[in-house]
BAVEX-997832 format. One line per 10 residues: number of its first residue (from 1); for each residue y, z, x of C-alpha. Coordinates in Angstrom, 2 decimals. Layout:
// BAVEX-997832
NUM	Y,Z,X | ...
This chain:
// BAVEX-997832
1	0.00,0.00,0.00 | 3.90,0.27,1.19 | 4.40,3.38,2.75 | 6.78,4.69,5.36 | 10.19,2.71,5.83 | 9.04,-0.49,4.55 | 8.75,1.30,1.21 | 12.04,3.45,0.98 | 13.90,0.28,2.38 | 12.92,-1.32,-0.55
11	13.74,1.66,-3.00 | 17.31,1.52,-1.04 | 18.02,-2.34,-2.14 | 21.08,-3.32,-3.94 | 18.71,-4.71,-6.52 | 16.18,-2.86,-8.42 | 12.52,-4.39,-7.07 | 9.46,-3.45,-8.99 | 6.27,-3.20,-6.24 | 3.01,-4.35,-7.28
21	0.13,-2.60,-4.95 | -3.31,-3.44,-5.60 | -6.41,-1.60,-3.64 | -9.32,-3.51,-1.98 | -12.18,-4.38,-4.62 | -14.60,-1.37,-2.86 | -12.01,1.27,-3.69 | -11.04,0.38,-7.07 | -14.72,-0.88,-8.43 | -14.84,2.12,-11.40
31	-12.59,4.20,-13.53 | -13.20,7.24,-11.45 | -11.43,5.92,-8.01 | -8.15,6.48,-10.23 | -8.38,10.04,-9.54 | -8.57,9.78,-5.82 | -5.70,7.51,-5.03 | -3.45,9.42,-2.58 | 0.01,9.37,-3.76 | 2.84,10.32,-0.91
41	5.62,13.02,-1.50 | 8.78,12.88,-0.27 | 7.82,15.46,2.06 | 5.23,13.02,3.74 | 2.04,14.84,2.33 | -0.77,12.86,0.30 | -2.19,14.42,-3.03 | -4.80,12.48,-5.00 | -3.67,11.50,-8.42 | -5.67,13.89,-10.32
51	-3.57,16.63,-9.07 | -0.41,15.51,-9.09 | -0.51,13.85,-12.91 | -2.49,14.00,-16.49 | -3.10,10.18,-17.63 | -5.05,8.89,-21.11 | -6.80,5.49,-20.75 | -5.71,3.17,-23.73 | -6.49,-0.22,-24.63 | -4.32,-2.59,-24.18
61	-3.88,-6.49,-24.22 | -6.65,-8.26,-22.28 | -5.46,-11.81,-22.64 | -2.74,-13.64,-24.41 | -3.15,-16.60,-26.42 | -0.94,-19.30,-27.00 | -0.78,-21.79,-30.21 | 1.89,-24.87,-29.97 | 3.37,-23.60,-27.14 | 3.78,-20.20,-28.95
71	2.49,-16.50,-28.29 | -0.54,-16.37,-30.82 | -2.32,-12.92,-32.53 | -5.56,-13.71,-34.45 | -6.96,-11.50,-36.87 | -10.59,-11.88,-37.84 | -11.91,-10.91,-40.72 | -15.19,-11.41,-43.18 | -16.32,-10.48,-46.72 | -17.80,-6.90,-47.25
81	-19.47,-8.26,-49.80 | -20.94,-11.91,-50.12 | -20.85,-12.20,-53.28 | -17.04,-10.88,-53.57 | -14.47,-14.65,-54.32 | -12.87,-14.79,-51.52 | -10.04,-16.76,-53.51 | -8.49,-13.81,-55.18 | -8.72,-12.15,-51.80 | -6.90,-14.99,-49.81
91	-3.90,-14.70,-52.71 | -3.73,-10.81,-52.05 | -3.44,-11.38,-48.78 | -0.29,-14.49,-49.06 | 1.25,-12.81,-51.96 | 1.35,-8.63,-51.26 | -0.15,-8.19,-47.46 | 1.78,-10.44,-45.53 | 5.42,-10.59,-47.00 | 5.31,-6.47,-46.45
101	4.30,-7.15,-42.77 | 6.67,-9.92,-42.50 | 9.70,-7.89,-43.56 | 9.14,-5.60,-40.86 | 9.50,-7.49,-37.96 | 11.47,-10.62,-37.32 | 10.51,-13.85,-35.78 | 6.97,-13.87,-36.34 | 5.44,-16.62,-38.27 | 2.06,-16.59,-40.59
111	-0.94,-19.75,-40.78 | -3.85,-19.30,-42.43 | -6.57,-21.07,-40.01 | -10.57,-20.81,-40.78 | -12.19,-21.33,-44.34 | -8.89,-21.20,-45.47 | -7.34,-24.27,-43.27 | -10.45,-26.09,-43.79 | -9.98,-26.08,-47.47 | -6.66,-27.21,-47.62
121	-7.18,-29.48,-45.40 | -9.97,-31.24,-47.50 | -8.02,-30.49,-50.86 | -5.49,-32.73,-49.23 | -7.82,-35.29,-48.41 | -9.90,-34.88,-51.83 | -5.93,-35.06,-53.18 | -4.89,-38.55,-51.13 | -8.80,-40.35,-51.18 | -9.92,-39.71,-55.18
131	-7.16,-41.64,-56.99 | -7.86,-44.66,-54.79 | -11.67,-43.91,-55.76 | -10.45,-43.54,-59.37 | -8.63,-46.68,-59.25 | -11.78,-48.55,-57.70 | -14.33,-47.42,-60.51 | -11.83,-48.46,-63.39 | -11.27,-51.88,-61.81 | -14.97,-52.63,-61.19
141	-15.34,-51.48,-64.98 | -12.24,-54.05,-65.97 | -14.01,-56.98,-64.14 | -17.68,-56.03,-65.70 | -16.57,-55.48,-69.49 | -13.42,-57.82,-69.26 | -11.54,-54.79,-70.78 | -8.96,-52.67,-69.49 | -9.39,-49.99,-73.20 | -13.19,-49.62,-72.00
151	-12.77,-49.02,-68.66 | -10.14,-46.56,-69.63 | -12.49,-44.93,-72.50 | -15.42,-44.86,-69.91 | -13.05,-42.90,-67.08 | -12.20,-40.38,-69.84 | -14.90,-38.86,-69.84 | -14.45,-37.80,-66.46 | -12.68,-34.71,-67.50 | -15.06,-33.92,-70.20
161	-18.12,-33.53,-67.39 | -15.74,-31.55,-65.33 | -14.85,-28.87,-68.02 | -18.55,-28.38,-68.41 | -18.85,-27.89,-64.36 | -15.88,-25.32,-64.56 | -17.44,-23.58,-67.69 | -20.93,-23.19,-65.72 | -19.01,-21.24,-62.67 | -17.86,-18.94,-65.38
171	-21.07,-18.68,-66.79 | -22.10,-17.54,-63.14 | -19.29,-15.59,-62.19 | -18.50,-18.00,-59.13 | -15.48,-19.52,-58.08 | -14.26,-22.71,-57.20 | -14.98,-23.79,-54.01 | -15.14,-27.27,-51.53 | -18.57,-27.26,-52.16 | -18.09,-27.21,-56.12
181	-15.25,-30.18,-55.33 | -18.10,-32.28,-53.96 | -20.30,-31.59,-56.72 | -17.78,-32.38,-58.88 | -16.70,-36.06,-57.43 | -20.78,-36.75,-57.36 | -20.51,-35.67,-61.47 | -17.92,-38.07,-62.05 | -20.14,-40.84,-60.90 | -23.03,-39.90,-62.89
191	-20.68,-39.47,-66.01 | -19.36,-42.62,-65.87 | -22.68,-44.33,-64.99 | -23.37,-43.28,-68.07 | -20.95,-44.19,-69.97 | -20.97,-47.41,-68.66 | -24.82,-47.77,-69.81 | -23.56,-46.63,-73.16 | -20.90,-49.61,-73.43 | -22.84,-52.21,-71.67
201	-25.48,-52.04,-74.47 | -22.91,-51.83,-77.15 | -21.21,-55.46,-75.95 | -25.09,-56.89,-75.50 | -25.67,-55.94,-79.30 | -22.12,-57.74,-79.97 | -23.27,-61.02,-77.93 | -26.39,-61.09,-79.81 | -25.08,-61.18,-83.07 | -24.66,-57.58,-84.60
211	-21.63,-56.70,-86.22 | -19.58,-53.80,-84.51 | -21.10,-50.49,-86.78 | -24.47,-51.56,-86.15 | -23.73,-52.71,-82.83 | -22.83,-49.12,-82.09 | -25.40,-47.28,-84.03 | -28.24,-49.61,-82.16 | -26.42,-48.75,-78.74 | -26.71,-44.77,-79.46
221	-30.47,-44.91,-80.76 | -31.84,-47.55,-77.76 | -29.89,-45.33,-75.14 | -30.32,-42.10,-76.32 | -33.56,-41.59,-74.60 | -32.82,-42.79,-71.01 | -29.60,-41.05,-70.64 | -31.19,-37.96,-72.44 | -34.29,-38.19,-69.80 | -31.99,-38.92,-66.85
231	-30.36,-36.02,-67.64 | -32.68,-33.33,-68.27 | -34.95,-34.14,-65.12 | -31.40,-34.00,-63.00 | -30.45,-30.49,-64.92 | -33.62,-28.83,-64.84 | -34.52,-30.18,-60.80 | -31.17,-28.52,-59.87 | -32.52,-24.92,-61.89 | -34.27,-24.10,-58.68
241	-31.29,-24.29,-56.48 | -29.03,-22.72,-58.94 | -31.20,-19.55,-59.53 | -32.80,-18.86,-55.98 | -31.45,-15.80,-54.38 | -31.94,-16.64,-50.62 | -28.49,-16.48,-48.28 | -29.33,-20.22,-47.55 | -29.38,-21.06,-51.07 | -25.81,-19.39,-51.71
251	-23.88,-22.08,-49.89 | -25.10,-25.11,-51.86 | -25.26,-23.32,-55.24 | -21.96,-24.27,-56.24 | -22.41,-27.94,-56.30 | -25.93,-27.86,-58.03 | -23.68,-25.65,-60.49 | -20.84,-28.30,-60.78 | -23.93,-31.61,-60.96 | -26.37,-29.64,-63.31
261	-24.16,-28.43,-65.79 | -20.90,-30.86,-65.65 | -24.10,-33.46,-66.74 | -25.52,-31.25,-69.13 | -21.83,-30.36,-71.24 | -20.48,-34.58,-70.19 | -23.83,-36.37,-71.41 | -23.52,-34.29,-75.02 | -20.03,-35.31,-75.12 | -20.64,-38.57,-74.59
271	-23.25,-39.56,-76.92 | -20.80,-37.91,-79.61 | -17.61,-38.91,-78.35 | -18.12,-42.39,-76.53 | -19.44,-44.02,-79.75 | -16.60,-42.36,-82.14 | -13.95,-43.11,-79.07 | -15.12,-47.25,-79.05 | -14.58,-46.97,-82.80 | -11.02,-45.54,-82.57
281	-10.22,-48.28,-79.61 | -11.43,-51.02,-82.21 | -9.16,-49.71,-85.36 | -6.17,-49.60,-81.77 | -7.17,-53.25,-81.22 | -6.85,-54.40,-84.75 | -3.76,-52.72,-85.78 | -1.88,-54.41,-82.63 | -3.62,-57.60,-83.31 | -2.17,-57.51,-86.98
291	0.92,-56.03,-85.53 | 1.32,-59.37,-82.93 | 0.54,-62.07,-84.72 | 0.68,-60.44,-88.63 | -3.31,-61.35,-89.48 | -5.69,-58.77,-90.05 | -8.91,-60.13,-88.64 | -12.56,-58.21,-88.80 | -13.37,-55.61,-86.73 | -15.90,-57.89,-84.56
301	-12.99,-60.63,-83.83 | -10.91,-58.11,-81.65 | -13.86,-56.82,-79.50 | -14.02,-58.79,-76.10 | -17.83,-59.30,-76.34 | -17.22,-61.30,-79.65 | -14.54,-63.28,-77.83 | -17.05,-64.23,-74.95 | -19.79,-65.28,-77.74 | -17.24,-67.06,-79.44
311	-16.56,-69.05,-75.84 | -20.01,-69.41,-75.07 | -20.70,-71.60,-78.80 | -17.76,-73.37,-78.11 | -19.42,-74.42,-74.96 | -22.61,-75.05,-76.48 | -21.21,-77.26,-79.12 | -19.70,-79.33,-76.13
């Protein structure tokens, strides 16, 4: 160390110099060397620490961490409880926990990184990459029925399916999470693949002849059984998942939960409300009809599938 007059020149400096002494690794390789450095007096005699001082060992900080060129503190935590939401937690902590910590000290700054940054992060994706998804279904249904009112009538059942999804985490007691978004983007294909089924066959009766009531009616009775069957045997394969108790089961829950029960609630709906719905659209179609060009036709010469049959005589006849 700096002893003698090396170390009371420096003590006698204009400037105030702060001396940093460190002892070879053999002397200071435990917690009990402390005791026995030798400390001089100004009267030139050495004492060992122990005798000359009292001293508590705290802990203090072992490293510092640095986030965008900023000092960084993480706190960790995890659920006491796995089956606790850890939504209603997270809002606890943003609306009550922090803003008393934050108006206690100034400059310091609060992100929410972990589970929690992953989730908005694929909220905001889930929020920028499903309209453009949306808007790719409805167009591929435009260009298949030739109809922009039954593509729309098909996507509306979207919502339907996921009310039933949201219902069946209630039914649970489980929240919302990314893994009940996915399930519910995977139910909104299946709805509308059903749906489209649904239509398809109504415009096939149409093109072969039937008149728009019976048209529908055949459509519900020749589909009822494949969507019904579908399904079931997707519901009731899903049970398994849903009502297994293992830790590695808990994860994917929520999505069999959104598939199983968003299908179960959007499939009833539709075999009630997609044949009642294509009704309404017709009496839409033939009020603007008579409202544009002042004719009332029948229900049949509004519906686009009658239009293409009509097209395809006309043809024929050529």
């Amino acid at each position: 160390g700096f002893y003698g007059q090396e170390a009371q020149r420096i003590q006698r400096g204009k400037d105030e110099i702060r001396v940093w002494v460190r002892y070879k690794d053999s002397d200071r390789a435990s917690q009990g060397y402390l005791d026995q450095i030798r400390i001089r007096t100004p009267n030139g005699g050495e004492y060992p620490l122990s005798e000359l001082a009292t001293y508590t060992v705290q802990r203090t900080v072992s490293h510092i961490n640095h986030l965008n060129r900023k000092r960084e503190i993480r706190v960790n935590a995890g659920l006491a409880d796995e089956e606790t939401p850890l939504v209603p937690i997270l809002e606890e902590i943003r609306d009550t926990v922090v803003p008393r910590v934050l108006s206690q000290v100034n400059g310091v700054s609060v992100s929410y990184e972990g589970q929690s940054r992953e989730q908005q992060k694929v909220m905001r994706s889930i929020i920028k990459t499903f309209p453009v998804a949306f808007v790719g279904i409805l167009i591929t249904i435009v260009l298949v029925f030739r109809s922009y009112l039954q593509g729309l009538l098909v996507c509306s059942l979207i919502p339907l399916g996921l009310m039933g999804a949201f219902w069946g985490h209630g039914f649970h007691g489980l929240p919302i999470n990314m893994l009940s978004l996915y399930g519910l983007i995977a139910l909104a294909g299946i709805v509308v693949n059903d749906g489209i089924v649904l239509v398809d066959q109504i415009n096939r009766n149409m093109l072969a002849g039937q008149k728009l009531y019976e048209a529908v009616y055949n459509a519900g009775i020749s589909r009822l059984r494949p969507i019904l069957l579908t399904t079931l045997t997707t519901a009731i394969g899903l049970g398994p998942l849903i009502f297994e108790t293992s830790r590695q089961a808990k994860f994917l829950i929520p999505m069999a939960i959104s598939v199983a029960y968003g299908l179960l609630f959007g499939t009833f709906i539709l075999l009630l409300i997609l044949p009642a719905g294509f009704l309404c659209l017709n009496r839409v179609r033939m009020l603007g009809q008579r409202i544009i060009t002042g004719t009332l036709g029948t229900p049949e010469s509004v519906e686009p599938a009658f239009r293409e049959l009509q097209e395809a005589e006309k043809l024929s006849h050529r």
